[in-house]
C-alpha positions in Angstrom: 20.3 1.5 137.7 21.1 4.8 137.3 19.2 7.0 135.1 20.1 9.0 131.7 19.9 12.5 133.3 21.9 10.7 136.7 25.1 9.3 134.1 24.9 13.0 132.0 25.0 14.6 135.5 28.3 12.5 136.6 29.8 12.7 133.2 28.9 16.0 133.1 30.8 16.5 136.5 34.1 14.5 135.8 34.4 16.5 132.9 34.5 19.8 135.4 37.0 18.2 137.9 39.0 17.6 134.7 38.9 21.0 133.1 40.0 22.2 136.6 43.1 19.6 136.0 42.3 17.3 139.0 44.2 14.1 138.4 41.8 11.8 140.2 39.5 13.1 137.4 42.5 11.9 134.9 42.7 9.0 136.1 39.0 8.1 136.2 39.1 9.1 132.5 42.1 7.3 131.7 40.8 3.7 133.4 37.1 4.0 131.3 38.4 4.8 127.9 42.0 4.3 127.3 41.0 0.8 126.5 38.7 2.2 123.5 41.1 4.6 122.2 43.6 2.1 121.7 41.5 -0.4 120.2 40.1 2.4 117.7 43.9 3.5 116.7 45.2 -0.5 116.3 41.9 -0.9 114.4 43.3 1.9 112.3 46.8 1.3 111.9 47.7 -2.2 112.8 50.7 -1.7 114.8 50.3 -2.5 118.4 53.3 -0.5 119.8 52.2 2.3 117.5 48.7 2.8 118.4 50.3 2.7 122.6 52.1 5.7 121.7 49.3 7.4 119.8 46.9 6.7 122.1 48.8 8.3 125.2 49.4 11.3 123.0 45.0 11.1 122.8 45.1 11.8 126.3 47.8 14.1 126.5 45.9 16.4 124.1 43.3 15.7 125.6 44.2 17.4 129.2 45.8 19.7 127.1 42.6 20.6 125.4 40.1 20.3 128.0 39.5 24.1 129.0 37.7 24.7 125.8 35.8 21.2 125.7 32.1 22.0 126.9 30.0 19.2 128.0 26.6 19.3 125.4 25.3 15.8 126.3 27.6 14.0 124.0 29.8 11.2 125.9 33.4 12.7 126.4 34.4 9.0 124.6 33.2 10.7 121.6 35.4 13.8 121.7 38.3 11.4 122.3 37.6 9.8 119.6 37.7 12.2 117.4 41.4 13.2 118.7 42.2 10.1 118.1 41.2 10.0 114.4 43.1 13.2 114.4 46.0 12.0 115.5 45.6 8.8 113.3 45.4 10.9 110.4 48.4 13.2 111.6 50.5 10.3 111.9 49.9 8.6 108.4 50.5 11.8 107.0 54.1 12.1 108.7 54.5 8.1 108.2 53.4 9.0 104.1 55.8 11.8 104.1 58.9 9.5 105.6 58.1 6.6 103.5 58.6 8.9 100.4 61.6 9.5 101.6 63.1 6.1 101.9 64.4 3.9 99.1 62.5 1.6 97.2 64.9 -1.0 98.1 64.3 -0.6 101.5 61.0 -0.7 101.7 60.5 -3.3 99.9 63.0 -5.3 102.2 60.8 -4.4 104.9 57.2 -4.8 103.5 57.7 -8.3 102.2 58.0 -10.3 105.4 54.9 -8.0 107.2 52.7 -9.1 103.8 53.8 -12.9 104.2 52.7 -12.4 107.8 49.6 -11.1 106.5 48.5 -13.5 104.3 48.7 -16.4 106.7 46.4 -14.7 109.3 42.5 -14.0 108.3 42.7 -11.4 111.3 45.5 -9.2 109.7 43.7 -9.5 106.1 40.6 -8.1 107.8 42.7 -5.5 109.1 44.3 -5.4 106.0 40.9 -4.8 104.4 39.8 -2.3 106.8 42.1 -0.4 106.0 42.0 -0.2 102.3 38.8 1.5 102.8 38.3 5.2 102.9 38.9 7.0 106.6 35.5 7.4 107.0 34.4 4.0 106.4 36.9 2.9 108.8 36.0 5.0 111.3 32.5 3.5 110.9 33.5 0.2 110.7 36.0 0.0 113.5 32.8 2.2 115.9 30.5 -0.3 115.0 31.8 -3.5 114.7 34.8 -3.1 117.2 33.7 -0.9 119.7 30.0 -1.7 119.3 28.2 1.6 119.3 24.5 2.8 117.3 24.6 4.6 114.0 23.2 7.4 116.4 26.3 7.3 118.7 28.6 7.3 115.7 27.1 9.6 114.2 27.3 11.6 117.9 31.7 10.9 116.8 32.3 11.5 113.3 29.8 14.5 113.0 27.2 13.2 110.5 23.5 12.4 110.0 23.1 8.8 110.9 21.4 8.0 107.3 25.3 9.2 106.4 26.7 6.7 108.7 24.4 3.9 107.2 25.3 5.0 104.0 29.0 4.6 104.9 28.8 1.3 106.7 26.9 -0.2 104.1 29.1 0.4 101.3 32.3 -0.3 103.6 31.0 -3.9 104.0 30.5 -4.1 100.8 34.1 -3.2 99.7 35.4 -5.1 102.4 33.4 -8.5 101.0 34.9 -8.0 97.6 38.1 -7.0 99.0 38.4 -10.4 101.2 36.8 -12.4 98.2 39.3 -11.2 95.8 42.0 -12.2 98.2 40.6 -15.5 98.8 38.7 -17.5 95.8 37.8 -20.1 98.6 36.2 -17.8 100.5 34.2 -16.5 97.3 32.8 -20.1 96.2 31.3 -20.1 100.5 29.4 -16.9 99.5 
């Protein structure tokens, strides 16, 4: 097993191979977390074939950022992450910004068939749910629940005290319980 101190020291090394742009190092990157970083966009957005694209661009800003990232002890899954929730957030911005821009008519047309969808699957309410909540209770949510890290290691990712990512996760389930309750009456008289 190998220690702490051993896995910060080869972490700590991949990261220098991949400042120094060696695509081995990429690649090696790219196989351990390009799995996460999907998961945590879908998670976000919902859209399979969207969070593909976004995720790639993680990694392309990634290599493109990488001469200023320093290694401090923090997993370099961490600092993806956090591209990735800005690239989330970039993206609903511009997806916000075109969606004003398109007729009421039209959207309507196209959002009625994705909610009948919805309501027939208790996976896409959740998601559903999730997202309803504020970006940083998703972000805790989606950490914890579908990536399975601590309060300390998400706290290590969105940049707060853990008590704050306690604070957040507890009143995200909360919302999400009356959310899915409100949706489903049956699901209400089980509680």
């Amino acid at each position: 097993m190998e220690s702490r101190t051993g896995t910060d020291d080869a972490e700590a090394a991949l990261i220098e191979r991949a400042r120094e742009l060696d695509d081995a190092a990429w690649a090696a990157i790219y196989e351990r977390h390009a799995e996460q970083v999907y998961a945590y966009i879908y998670y976000r957005l919902g859209d399979q074939h969207i969070a593909e694209d976004l995720a790639a661009d993680v990694f392309v800003k990634a290599v493109a950022g990488i001469k200023g990232y320093r290694y401090r002890g923090t997993p370099l899954l961490a600092w993806l992450y956090r591209i990735a929730h800005n690239v989330t957030v970039d993206h609903r911005k511009s997806a916000q910004t075109r969606m004003q821009r398109t007729s009421t008519d039209a959207l309507e047309r196209v959002e009625e068939p994705r909610d009948e969808l919805g309501q027939r699957d208790q996976r896409q309410d959740m998601l559903a749910a999730i997202r309803r909540l504020t970006p940083d209770q998703q972000q805790v949510v989606i950490l914890r629940f579908y990536t399975g890290m601590s309060n300390a290691e998400v706290a290590q990712v969105i940049g707060k005290p853990e008590g704050a990512v306690k604070a957040l996760q507890t009143r995200a389930l909360r919302s999400l319980r009356r959310g899915l309750e409100a949706r489903d009456p049956e699901r209400r008289a089980r509680a």
